[in-house]
Structure formats: structure tokens, C-alpha cells
C-alpha positions, 0 to 999 in steps of 0.5 A: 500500500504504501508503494502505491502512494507515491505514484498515486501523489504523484499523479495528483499532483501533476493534474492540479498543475495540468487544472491550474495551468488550464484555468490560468491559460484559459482566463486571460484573452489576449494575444501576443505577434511577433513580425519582423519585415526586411525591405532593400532600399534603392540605394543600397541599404536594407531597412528592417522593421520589428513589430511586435504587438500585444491585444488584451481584452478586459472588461470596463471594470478591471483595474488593469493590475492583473496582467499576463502578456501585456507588461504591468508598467505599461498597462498602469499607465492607463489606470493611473493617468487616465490615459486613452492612447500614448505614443512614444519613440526614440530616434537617431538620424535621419531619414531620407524620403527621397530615396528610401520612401516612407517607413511604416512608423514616422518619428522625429529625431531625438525623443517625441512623446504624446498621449490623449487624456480621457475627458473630462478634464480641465487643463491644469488637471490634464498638464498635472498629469502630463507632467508625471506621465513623462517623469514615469516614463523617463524612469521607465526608460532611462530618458531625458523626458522629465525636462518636458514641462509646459515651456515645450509641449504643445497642443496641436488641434488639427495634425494630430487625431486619435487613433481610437473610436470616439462616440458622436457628440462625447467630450473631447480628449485632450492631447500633450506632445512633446519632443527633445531633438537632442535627445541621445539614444543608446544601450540605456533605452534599449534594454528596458525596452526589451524587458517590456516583451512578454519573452524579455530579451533572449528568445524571439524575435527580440534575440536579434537586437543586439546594441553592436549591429542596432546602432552601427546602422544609419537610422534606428528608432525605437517606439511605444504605440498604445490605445485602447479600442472598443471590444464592441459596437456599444464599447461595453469590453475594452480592448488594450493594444501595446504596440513595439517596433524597431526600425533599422537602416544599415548599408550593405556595402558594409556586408560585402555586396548586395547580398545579404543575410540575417546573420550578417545584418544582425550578428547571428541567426533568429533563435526560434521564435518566442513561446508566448507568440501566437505568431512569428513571421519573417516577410521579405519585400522581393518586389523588383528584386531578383533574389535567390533565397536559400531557404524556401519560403513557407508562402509568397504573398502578392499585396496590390495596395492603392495601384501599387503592387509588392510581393512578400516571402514569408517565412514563419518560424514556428514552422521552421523551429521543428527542423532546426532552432536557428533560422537564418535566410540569406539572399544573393542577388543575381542582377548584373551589378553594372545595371543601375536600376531607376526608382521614382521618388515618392509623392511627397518630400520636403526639406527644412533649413535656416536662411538669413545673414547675420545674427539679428534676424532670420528665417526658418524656410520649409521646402515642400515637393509634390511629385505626383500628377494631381494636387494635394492638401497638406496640413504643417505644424510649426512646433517653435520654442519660445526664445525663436520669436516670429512674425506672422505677418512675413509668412510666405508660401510660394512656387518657383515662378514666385506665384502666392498660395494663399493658405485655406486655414492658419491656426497660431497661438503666439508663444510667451517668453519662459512660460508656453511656445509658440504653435502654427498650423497651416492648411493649404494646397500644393499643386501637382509637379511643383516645389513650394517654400514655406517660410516666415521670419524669426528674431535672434534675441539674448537669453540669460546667462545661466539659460544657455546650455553647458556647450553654448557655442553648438547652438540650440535644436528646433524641434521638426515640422509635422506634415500630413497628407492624404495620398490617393496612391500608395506608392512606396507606402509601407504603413499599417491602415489605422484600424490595423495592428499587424504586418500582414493586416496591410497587404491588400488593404486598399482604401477608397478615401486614400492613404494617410501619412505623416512625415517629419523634417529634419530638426535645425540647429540655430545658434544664439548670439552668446554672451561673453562667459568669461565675464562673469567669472571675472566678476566672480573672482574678482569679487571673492579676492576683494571679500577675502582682503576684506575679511582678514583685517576684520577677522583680525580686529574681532578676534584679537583681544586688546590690552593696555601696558604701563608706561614704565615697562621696558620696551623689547628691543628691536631685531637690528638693536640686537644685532647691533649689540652682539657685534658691539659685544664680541668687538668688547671682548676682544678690546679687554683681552689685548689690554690684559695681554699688554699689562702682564708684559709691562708687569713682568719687563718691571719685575727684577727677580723674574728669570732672565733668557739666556 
């Protein structure tokens, strides 16, 4: 009997595990996707996209503390904050429209946050809890974003629309955003940003992010999406979506040619895929490419998106895991290497720069190109700090020939020196096959000395200029629809009303007319010397203790009456001894009986 015991707790055992398991798996509904898109740029460069997104649908009455797949961090901030949707990047170079086209997720050059607060809301209770969001979040990723605060946050009306349902005739939430073009990306916000994925940071897709090869690329930025979206038609469920991608640029020529493989691009091959994924897919973008793959891929995928036409390898890693834990695909290009193959540029690209001579005023220039054959309506925002005072009244928007565009809609709030900046959005048309220039004048004004930065004479950063466009063709167009989440929900996904997109201009550096630092440390030294001869005298009359001495006392004699003496002294002594010497003489030649020399 008791032999039997053992095997029986045993088995006990191993099915309250299997039950619990079971209940466990079974009460959380949500979903995990892991996709990784390889792209070849025109120019030579690979572009890498990582995805990877978590969906978790909760009741209108969970506190979001209970978490599985979706990280506790991350969903508190919801719970927390009130928050309806939050986005988050962190970017480093620049990218270039004009030859690689648009990527599937736009950012600005250094950090660029903002989030949409449920209503209702005043705006001092919104800007409270804006300003602990960005310090939680610098916490959270080892950034700069606590130096965000109401001198550099803006409330764009119009570039910037939520991403969520909103019911006709609700309150309307209240949008933040912010950005640090300085901002430095490294190792620091990389490792906390993987630790947010359900498989942390060694399994999946996640494995291949390796800080040597993420950022001794052109271009990388990482990124945070999140909303929340109705579960049903009465938004009686809620569902969470936490979005994270990578995006990459590096060039091939570092790899030896135009062929390429994961293991090259990445330092070593993918290993295997993570096991919380519900999916874990590799597409490579083989459009007029000629490609010999080594491995075969699992299907082809032909996309045909707003008269555009792609066809994708797609891989899927669970499958290829059964055979072998290491997958790597490379690609060996077997086009003649003499033949230069013609891209068309985009529909849309713009350039951003600083014009002006001297250091008493300038302007601020936005050179917008439509390369499409029919007329587009664009929508910029001017994000301007507030030591760049401007004149509205010198805004100018013209073509090449000098012919005006009179701008349908002009949205300017006016900044204040040290308390809000300044905001400018301007709606108008850009006519097909055309160059237009934006620009408007600014003065260079002198700040106070201790507002200038440690290295003053690199100048200060403007943050980017925002444009959004409808596109009714989605060439070289690679983003997600709105009411999509994955990679795969965009091929086909043709949309009659067109193609939204948003793109950044590069952020400028203007350099301030700055003072003469040496000065006040000059004035600081100079005060300190004067304060310290001050203070010797002083310190001496009060702290000395004064005492009367009598008239009869005699007085110490000086170094030099000392001196004096000792000489007077030794030439004394030597007087005496020589009259000594000639007494004894006189006295012995006197005396008769002294004995005489022979």
C-alpha cells in the first residue's frame, strides 16, 4: 500500500498543475505577434522593421493590475493617468524620403512623446498629469523626458487625431506632445525596452537586437504605440493594444555586396521564435528584386495596395523551429551589378533649413515637393520654442515662378517668453509637379546667462515640422491602415478615401548670439579676492583681544638693536683681552727677580 502512494501523489499532483495551468491559460484573452519585415532600399541599404504587438481584452471594470502578456508598467499607465492612447519613440538620424520612401512608423529625431487624456478634464488637471506621465516614463526608460514641462509641449488641434473610436457628440480628449531633438539614444533605452516583451530579451524575435549591429546602422528608432479600442459596437469590453517596433537602416556595402543575410545584418541567426507568440513571421519585400533565397519560403504573398503592387516571402518560424532552432535566410542577388536600376521618388518630400545673414534676424524656410500628377492638401505644424520669436505677418508660401498660395486655414497661438511656445498650423494646397517654400521670419534675441546650455557655442535644436497628407496612391507606402495592428493586416488593404501619412523634417540647429562667459567669472573672482582682503583685517580686529601696558615697562628691543649689540659685544671682548695681554708684559719687563733668557 504504501508503494502505491507515491505514484498515486504523484499523479495528483501533476493534474492540479495540468487544472491550474488550464484555468490560468484559459482566463486571460489576449494575444501576443511577433513580425519582423526586411525591405532593400534603392540605394543600397536594407531597412528592417520589428513589430511586435500585444491585444488584451478586459472588461470596463478591471483595474488593469492583473496582467499576463501585456507588461504591468505599461498597462498602469492607463489606470493611473487616465490615459486613452500614448505614443512614444526614440530616434537617431535621419531619414531620407527621397530615396528610401516612407517607413511604416514616422518619428522625429531625438525623443517625441504624446498621449490623449480621457475627458473630462480641465487643463491644469490634464498638464498635472502630463507632467508625471513623462517623469514615469523617463524612469521607465532611462530618458531625458522629465525636462518636458509646459515651456515645450504643445497642443496641436488639427495634425494630430486619435487613433481610437470616439462616440458622436462625447467630450473631447485632450492631447500633450512633446519632443527633445537632442535627445541621445543608446544601450540605456534599449534594454528596458526589451524587458517590456512578454519573452524579455533572449528568445524571439527580440534575440536579434543586439546594441553592436542596432546602432552601427544609419537610422534606428525605437517606439511605444498604445490605445485602447472598443471590444464592441456599444464599447461595453475594452480592448488594450501595446504596440513595439524597431526600425533599422544599415548599408550593405558594409556586408560585402548586395547580398545579404540575417546573420550578417544582425550578428547571428533568429533563435526560434518566442513561446508566448501566437505568431512569428519573417516577410521579405522581393518586389523588383531578383533574389535567390536559400531557404524556401513557407508562402509568397502578392499585396496590390492603392495601384501599387509588392510581393512578400514569408517565412514563419514556428514552422521552421521543428527542423532546426536557428533560422537564418540569406539572399544573393543575381542582377548584373553594372545595371543601375531607376526608382521614382515618392509623392511627397520636403526639406527644412535656416536662411538669413547675420545674427539679428532670420528665417526658418520649409521646402515642400509634390511629385505626383494631381494636387494635394497638406496640413504643417510649426512646433517653435519660445526664445525663436516670429512674425506672422512675413509668412510666405510660394512656387518657383514666385506665384502666392494663399493658405485655406492658419491656426497660431503666439508663444510667451519662459512660460508656453509658440504653435502654427497651416492648411493649404500644393499643386501637382511643383516645389513650394514655406517660410516666415524669426528674431535672434539674448537669453540669460545661466539659460544657455553647458556647450553654448553648438547652438540650440528646433524641434521638426509635422506634415500630413492624404495620398490617393500608395506608392512606396509601407504603413499599417489605422484600424490595423499587424504586418500582414496591410497587404491588400486598399482604401477608397486614400492613404494617410505623416512625415517629419529634419530638426535645425540655430545658434544664439552668446554672451561673453568669461565675464562673469571675472566678476566672480574678482569679487571673492576683494571679500577675502576684506575679511582678514576684520577677522583680525574681532578676534584679537586688546590690552593696555604701563608706561614704565621696558620696551623689547628691536631685531637690528640686537644685532647691533652682539657685534658691539664680541668687538668688547676682544678690546679687554689685548689690554690684559699688554699689562702682564709691562708687569713682568718691571719685575727684577723674574728669570732672565739666556
Amino acid at each position: 500500500m504504501a508503494k502505491l502512494v507515491g505514484p498515486l501523489l504523484l499523479l495528483l499532483v501533476s493534474i492540479v498543475v495540468g487544472s491550474v495551468r488550464c484555468s490560468l491559460s484559459s482566463g486571460f484573452s489576449d494575444t501576443f505577434d511577433e513580425e519582423l519585415l526586411i525591405k532593400p532600399l534603392p540605394d543600397g541599404f536594407i531597412y528592417s522593421y520589428f513589430q511586435f504587438t500585444t491585444r488584451w481584452e478586459l472588461d470596463r471594470n478591471d483595474s488593469l493590475l492583473h496582467t499576463h502578456l501585456v507588461s504591468r508598467s505599461l498597462a498602469e499607465l492607463f489606470l493611473h493617468y487616465h490615459i486613452g492612447e500614448l505614443h512614444l519613440s526614440f530616434t537617431s538620424g535621419i531619414w531620407r524620403y527621397e530615396q528610401w520612401g516612407f517607413p511604416v512608423i514616422d518619428a522625429g529625431p531625438g525623443a517625441e512623446v504624446w498621449a490623449w487624456f480621457d475627458p473630462p478634464a480641465d487643463d491644469a488637471e490634464v498638464d498635472a498629469r502630463w507632467k508625471q506621465l513623462c517623469g514615469t516614463l523617463s524612469g521607465l526608460f532611462c530618458a531625458s523626458l522629465s525636462f518636458v514641462d509646459q515651456t515645450n509641449t504643445f497642443r496641436p488641434e488639427f495634425s494630430l487625431r486619435p487613433q481610437t473610436y470616439r462616440f458622436a457628440g462625447g467630450a473631447e480628449p485632450k492631447i500633450r506632445y512633446a519632443a527633445l531633438p537632442r535627445e541621445v539614444v543608446c544601450t540605456e533605452n534599449l534594454t528596458p525596452w526589451k524587458k517590456l516583451l512578454p519573452c524579455k530579451l533572449r528568445e524571439g524575435f527580440a534575440s536579434l537586437l543586439t546594441p553592436d549591429h542596432v546602432y552601427s546602422g544609419n537610422y534606428h528608432s525605437l517606439s511605444v504605440h498604445m490605445r485602447k479600442l472598443c471590444a464592441d459596437k456599444k464599447c461595453s469590453e475594452f480592448l488594450l493594444e501595446v504596440r513595439q517596433s524597431v526600425s533599422l537602416v544599415q548599408d550593405q556595402r558594409l556586408f560585402g555586396g548586395k547580398d545579404w543575410s540575417i546573420r550578417k545584418l544582425y550578428g547571428q541567426g533568429a533563435e526560434g521564435a518566442c513561446v508566448l507568440a501566437d505568431s512569428s513571421k519573417v516577410y521579405v519585400d522581393v518586389t523588383d528584386r531578383d533574389y535567390d533565397m536559400t531557404q524556401k519560403p513557407t508562402n509568397i504573398v502578392h499585396s496590390t495596395r492603392g495601384g501599387s503592387s509588392s510581393v512578400f516571402y514569408e517565412y514563419d518560424i514556428k514552422q521552421y523551429e521543428k527542423k532546426q532552432r536557428m533560422f537564418n535566410v540569406a539572399a544573393i542577388d543575381k542582377r548584373d551589378p553594372n545595371i543601375i536600376s531607376l526608382t521614382p521618388p515618392p509623392p511627397i518630400y520636403s526639406k527644412r533649413f535656416i536662411s538669413g545673414v547675420g545674427q539679428e534676424r532670420g528665417r526658418i524656410v520649409t521646402r515642400i515637393t509634390n511629385a505626383h500628377w494631381s494636387d494635394l492638401n497638406l496640413l504643417i505644424f510649426e512646433n517653435i520654442p519660445w526664445f525663436v520669436p516670429i512674425y506672422l505677418h512675413t509668412l510666405k508660401i510660394t512656387t518657383k515662378d514666385d506665384h502666392k498660395i494663399h493658405p485655406q486655414t492658419v491656426k497660431y497661438i503666439p508663444g510667451r517668453q519662459r512660460e508656453r511656445p509658440s504653435q502654427l498650423e497651416i492648411a493649404f494646397t500644393i499643386p501637382k509637379r511643383s516645389t513650394v517654400e514655406l517660410s516666415f521670419d524669426f528674431d535672434y534675441i539674448f537669453l540669460k546667462w545661466q539659460e544657455y546650455p553647458p556647450d553654448a557655442s553648438h547652438g540650440y535644436y528646433l524641434q521638426p515640422s509635422i506634415i500630413s497628407v492624404m495620398l490617393p496612391v500608395a506608392r512606396n507606402y509601407t504603413s499599417l491602415p489605422r484600424e490595423a495592428s499587424l504586418l500582414r493586416d496591410s497587404f491588400n488593404a486598399s482604401q477608397a478615401n486614400g492613404y494617410f501619412l505623416q512625415i517629419r523634417t529634419e530638426a535645425l540647429l540655430l545658434t544664439l548670439p552668446i554672451p561673453d562667459f568669461s565675464m562673469p567669472y571675472n566678476v566672480i573672482c574678482l569679487a571673492c579676492t576683494v571679500v577675502a582682503l576684506a575679511f582678514g583685517p576684520i577677522h583680525n580686529i574681532s578676534t584679537k583681544k586688546i590690552v593696555a601696558k604701563s608706561k614704565e615697562t621696558k620696551a623689547k628691543p628691536k631685531m637690528m638693536d640686537k644685532i647691533k649689540g652682539l657685534f658691539g659685544r664680541k668687538k668688547k671682548t676682544c678690546t679687554e683681552e689685548t689690554e690684559e695681554v699688554t699689562q702682564l708684559d709691562d708687569k713682568t719687563a718691571n719685575d727684577e727677580h723674574a728669570p732672565k733668557a739666556e
